[in-house]
Every structure is written in structure tokens, then in C-alpha cells.
N, C-alpha and C positions, 0 to 999 in steps of 0.2 A: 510823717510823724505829726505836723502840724493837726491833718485832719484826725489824728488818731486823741489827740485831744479834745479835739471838737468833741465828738460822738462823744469820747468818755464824760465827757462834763455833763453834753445833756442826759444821754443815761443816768449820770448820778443826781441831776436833778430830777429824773423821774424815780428814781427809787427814793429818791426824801419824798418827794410830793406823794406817793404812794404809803408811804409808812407815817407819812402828818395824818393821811385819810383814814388809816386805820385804826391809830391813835385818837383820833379827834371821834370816830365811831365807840369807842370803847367807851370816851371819856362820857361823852353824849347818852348811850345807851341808858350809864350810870345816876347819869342826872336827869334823865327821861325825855333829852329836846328830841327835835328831829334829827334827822341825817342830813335830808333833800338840801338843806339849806347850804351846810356843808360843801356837800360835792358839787352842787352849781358855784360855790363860789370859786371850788378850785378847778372848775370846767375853764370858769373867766379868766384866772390867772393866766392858765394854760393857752 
């Protein structure tokens, strides 16, 4: 059970970090920066 939290945690930390990247692409597109910059920095995080 213990491990069965582990995984579920980080899973749900990659489905936020995945739906930040997507949101922050939308947001981005909108106002015309880049992306790159973006997803390298949540390469780093990661």
C-alpha cells in the first residue's frame, strides 16, 4: 500500500507538470513568447 502511494503521487505530479506545460503553451502562444524556454525549465525541475 505504502508503495501504491508512492507511484500515485508521482504520477499526479506528472499530470500537473504536464497540464502547467500545456497551459503555459496556450498562455504563451497568446502573447507570442516562446515555448523552448518553458519546457527546458520544467525539463530542470524534473
Amino acid at each position: 500500500m505504502r508503495y501504491f502511494f508512492k507511484f500515485f503521487f508521482i504520477y499526479l505530479l506528472l499530470i500537473v507538470g504536464l497540464l502547467y506545460i500545456l497551459a503555459d503553451e496556450n498562455i504563451n502562444d497568446l502573447s507570442g513568447n516562446d515555448v523552448d524556454s518553458t519546457v527546458e525549465f520544467v525539463y530542470e525541475e524534473f
